[in-house]
ZAMARGU-4260 file (C-alpha; in steps of 0.2 Angstrom, whole numbers, plus 5000, padded with zeros to 4 digits):
<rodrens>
0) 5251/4869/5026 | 5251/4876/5010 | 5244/4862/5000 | 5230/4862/5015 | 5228/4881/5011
5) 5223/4879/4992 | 5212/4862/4993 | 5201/4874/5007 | 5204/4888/4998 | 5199/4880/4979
10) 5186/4870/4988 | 5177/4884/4998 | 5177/4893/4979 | 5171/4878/4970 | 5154/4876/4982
15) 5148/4894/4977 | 5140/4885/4965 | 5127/4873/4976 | 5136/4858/4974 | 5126/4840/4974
20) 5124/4829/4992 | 5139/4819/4982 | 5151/4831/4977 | 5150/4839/4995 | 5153/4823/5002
25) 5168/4819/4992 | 5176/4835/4996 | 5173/4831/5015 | 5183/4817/5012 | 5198/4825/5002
30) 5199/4838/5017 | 5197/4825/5028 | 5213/4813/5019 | 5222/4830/5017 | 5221/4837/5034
35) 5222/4822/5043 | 5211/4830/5057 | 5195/4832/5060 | 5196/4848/5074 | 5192/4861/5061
40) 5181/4850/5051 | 5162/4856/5057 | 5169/4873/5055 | 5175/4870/5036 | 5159/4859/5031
45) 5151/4875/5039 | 5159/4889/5030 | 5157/4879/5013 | 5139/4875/5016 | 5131/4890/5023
50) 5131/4904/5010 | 5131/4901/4992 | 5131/4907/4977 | 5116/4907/4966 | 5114/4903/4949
55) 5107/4917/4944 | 5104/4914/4924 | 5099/4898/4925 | 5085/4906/4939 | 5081/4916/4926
60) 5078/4904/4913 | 5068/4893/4923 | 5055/4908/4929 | 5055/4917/4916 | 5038/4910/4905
65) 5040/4908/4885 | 5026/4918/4876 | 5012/4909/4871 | 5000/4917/4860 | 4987/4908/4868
70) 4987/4917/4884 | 4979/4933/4885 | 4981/4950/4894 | 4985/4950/4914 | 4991/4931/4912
75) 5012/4937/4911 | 5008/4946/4929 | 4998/4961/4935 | 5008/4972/4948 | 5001/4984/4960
80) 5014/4999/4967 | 5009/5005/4984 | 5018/5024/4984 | 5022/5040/4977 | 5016/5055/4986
85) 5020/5077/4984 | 5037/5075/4985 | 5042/5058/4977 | 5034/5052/4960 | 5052/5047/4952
90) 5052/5031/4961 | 5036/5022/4962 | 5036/5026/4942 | 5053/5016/4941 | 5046/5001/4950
95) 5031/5000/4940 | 5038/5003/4923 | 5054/4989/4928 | 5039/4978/4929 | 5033/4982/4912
100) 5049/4981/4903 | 5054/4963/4912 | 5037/4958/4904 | 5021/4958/4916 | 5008/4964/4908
105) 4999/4977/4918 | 5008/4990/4932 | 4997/5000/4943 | 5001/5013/4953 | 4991/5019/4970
110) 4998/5036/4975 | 4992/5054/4982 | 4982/5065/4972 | 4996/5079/4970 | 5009/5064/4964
115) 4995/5056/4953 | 4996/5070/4939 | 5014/5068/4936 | 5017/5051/4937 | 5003/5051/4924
120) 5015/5063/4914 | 5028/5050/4913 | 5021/5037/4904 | 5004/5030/4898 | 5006/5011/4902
125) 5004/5015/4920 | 4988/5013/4927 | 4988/5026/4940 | 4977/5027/4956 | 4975/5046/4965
130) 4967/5036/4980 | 4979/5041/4994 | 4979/5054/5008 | 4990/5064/5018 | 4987/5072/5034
135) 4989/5089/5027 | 4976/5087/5012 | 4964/5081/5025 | 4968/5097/5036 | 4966/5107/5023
140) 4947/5102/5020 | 4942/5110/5037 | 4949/5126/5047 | 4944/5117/5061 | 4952/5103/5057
145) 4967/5112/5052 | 4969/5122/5068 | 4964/5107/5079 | 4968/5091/5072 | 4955/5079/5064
150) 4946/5066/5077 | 4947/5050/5074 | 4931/5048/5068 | 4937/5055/5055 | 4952/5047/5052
155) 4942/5031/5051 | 4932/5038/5037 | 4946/5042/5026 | 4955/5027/5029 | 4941/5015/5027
160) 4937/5025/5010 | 4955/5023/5004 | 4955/5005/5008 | 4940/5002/5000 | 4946/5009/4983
165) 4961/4998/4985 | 4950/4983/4988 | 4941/4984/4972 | 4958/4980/4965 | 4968/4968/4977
170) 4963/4951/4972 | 4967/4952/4952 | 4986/4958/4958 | 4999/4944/4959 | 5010/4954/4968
175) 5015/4972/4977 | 5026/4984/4979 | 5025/4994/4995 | 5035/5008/4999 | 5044/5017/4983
180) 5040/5036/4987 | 5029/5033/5000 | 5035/5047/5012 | 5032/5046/5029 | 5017/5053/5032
185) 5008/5046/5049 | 4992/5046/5042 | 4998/5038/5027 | 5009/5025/5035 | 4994/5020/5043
190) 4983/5017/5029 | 4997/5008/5020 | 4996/4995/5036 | 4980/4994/5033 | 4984/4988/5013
195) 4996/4975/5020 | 4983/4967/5031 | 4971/4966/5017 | 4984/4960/5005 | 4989/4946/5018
200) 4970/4941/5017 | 4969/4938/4999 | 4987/4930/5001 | 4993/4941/4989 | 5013/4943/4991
205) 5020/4958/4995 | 5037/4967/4992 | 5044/4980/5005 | 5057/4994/4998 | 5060/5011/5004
210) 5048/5018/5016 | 5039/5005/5019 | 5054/4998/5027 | 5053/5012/5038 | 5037/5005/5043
215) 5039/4990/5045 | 5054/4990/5055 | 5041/5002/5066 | 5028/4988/5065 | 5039/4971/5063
220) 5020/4962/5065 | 5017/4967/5050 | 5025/4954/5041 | 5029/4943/5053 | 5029/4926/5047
225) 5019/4929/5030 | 5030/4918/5019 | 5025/4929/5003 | 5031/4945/5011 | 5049/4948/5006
230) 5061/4966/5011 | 5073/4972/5003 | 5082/4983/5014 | 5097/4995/5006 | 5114/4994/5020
235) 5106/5008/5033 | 5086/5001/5033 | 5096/4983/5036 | 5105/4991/5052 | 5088/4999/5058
240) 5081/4980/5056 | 5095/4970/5062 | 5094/4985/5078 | 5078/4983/5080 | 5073/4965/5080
245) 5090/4956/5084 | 5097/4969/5095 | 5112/4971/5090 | 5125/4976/5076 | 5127/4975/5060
250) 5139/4959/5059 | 5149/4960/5043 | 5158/4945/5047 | 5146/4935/5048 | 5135/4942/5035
255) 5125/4926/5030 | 5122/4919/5046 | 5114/4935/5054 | 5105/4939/5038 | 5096/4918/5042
260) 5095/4923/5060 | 5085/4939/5056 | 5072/4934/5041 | 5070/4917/5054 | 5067/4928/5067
265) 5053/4940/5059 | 5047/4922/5054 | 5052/4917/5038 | 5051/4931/5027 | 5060/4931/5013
270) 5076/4945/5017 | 5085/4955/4999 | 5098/4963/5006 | 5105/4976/4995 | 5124/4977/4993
275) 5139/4974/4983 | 5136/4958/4985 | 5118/4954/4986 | 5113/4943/5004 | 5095/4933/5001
280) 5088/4923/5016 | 5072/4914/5021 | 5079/4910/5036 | 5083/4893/5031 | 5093/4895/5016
285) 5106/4908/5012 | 5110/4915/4993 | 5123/4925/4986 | 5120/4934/4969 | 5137/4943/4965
290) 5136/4942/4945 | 5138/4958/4935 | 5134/4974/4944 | 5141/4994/4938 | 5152/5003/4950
295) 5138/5018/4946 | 5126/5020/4962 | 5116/5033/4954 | 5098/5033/4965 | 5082/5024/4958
300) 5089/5004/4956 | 5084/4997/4972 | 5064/5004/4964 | 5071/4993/4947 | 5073/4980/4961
305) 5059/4978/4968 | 5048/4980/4955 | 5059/4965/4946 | 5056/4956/4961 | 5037/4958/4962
310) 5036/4949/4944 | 5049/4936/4945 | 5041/4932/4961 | 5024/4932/4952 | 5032/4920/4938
315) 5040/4907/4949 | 5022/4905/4959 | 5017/4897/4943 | 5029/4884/4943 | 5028/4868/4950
320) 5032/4867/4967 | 5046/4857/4975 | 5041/4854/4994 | 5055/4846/4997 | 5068/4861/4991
325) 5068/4879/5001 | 5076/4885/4987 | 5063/4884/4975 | 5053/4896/4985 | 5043/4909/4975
330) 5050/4922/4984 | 5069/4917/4984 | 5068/4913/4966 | 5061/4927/4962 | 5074/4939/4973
335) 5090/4929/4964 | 5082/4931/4947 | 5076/4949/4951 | 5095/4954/4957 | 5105/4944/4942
340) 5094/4954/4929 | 5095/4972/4938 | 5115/4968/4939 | 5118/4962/4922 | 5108/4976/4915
345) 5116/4989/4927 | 5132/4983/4919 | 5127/4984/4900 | 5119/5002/4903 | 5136/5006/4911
350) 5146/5000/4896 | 5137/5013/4885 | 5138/5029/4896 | 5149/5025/4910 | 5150/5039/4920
355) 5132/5048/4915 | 5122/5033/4917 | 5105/5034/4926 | 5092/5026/4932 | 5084/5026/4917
360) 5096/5019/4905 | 5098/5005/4916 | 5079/5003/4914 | 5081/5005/4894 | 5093/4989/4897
365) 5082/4979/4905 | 5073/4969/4891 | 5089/4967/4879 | 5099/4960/4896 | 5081/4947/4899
370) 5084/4942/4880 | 5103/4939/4882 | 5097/4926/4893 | 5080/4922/4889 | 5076/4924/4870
375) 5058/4926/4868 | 5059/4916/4850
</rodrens>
């Protein structure tokens, strides 16, 4: 029993790192010579094959372009944050400079006119956008209004204005990010909805953090079975989700396997979710990234996330595709190589101020982390 007990034990370790057809099939047969049963077989090829763990350097070295002199501005990946309003401007700023310091070479910013001002303040390489509205600023434009609620006549109006700014823009974006700091407005969250349809039209891809995880899990249609939408749920949005569409609880036990059912489920969208280890599914496949990572939650790296993920995800749709592999899916590739990179920075940052580190500083990691890998000569 004990010699069974290591060979299962070594083996189940050894296929975290996405063994070939052969080498899983020689190790069916070592369990099978060693055991010399077959009643827990299925359940043992099972566990071996059903959650594993990603490569997450050599993801990065694959996606990550070289830089070629020849290629001009926007080329490395234009990125478009959808968020930020009179209470939160911190995180749709770390989102869209994340995407800068990885190396996409334009981040944009669409916000409320009351965050646009300060998330200006922060840095000049944001492009920032003051096309949002909130209920209140429209309120405030009318006593009427204010005292009895705008019609929707109205509403329409002021959406169909907002939309139209952000359609001027949407097809030179290779990717979003909707949500960080995007409050919970009603009238917002409805505009936002709006944004996601058109960015579904263009086939743009999308990714969902924060608050527009609230609305989403609201308004599951949303991105149901757009394969270039992909979520990235923190441990209580993944419980709202898991509630909401599988009815039921969050099984910890059988993390991976729920984590398939749901992203199948919602139809195939890709599925980050955010933990000590982190859990990506497409509904077909199930990766693990558990490299690196700092014992420091300070608040602010799931925005670093997201906006990592928007641009890796940008990257791998320039690679050649591989139809006959799920795991070379732009948005899988790009959620492993997103993760490994936040991780391995979160770590360094953490070796130089331990306790004190912030958001920040991990973002100030970001490009000599990419280099450690990736060296750009």
């Amino acid at each position: 029993m004990l010699v069974k007990h290591c060979v299962i034990s070594a083996l189940t370790r050894s296929t975290s790192h996405s063994p070939s057809s052969t080498v899983l099939r020689r190790q069916q047969f070592l369990v099978r010579t060693l055991c010399a049963s077959r009643t827990h077989l299925p359940k043992l090829i099972k566990a071996m094959s059903s959650t594993s763990e990603a490569d997450a350097e050599s993801v990065l070295r694959t996606v990550t372009p070289t830089l070629d002199p020849k290629r001009h501005k926007g080329q490395a990946g234009k990125i478009a944050v959808i968020g930020g309003c009179r209470e939160y401007t911190g995180a749709p700023y770390f989102a869209a400079i994340s995407a800068l310091r990885i190396g996409a070479d334009l981040s944009h910013v669409f916000c409320t006119k009351d965050a646009a001002p300060v998330i200006k303040s922060y840095s000049p390489e944001l492009i920032v956008h003051p096309v949002l509205e909130e209920s209140y600023n429209i309120s405030l434009h009318n006593l009427y209004v204010l005292l009895s609620g705008f019609s929707e006549e109205e509403k329409r109006k002021v959406q169909d204005k907002v939309i139209g700014e952000v359609d001027k823009w949407m097809e030179r974006f290779d990717c979003l990010v909707i949500g960080p700091g995007l409050g919970r407005d009603p009238f917002l969250l409805e505009c936002v909805s709006k944004i996601m349809l058109l960015a579904k039209k263009f086939n743009v891809p999308f990714v969902v953090d924060g608050d527009g995880l609230f609305l989403v899990t609201d308004s599951i249609d949303l991105v149901r079975s757009y394969p270039l939408a992909v979520l990235t749920p923190n441990v209580n949005e993944y419980k709202r989700l898991v509630q909401k569409v599988l009815n039921c609880e969050v099984d910890e036990g059988n993390a991976g396997d729920q984590l398939r059912s749901l992203a199948k489920q919602i139809g195939g969208v890709t599925i980050l979710r955010k933990g000590k280890t982190d859990l990506i599914s497409n509904g077909e496949i199930v990766k693990s990234v558990s490299v690196y990572g700092s014992p420091r939650r300070c608040g602010g790296q799931g925005d670093i996330l997201s906006g990592g993920v928007a641009v890796f995800l940008s990257w791998a749709k320039q690679l050649k595709p591989d139809p006959g592999s799920p795991s070379e899916s732009p948005a899988i590739l790009g959620c492993i190589a997103a993760s490994g990179l936040l991780r391995k920075a979160a770590a360094l940052a953490f070796t130089k101020h331990k306790r004190s580190t912030l958001t920040s500083d991990i973002i100030e990691c970001l490009g000599e982390s990419l280099e450690d890998i990736c060296p750009a000569s």
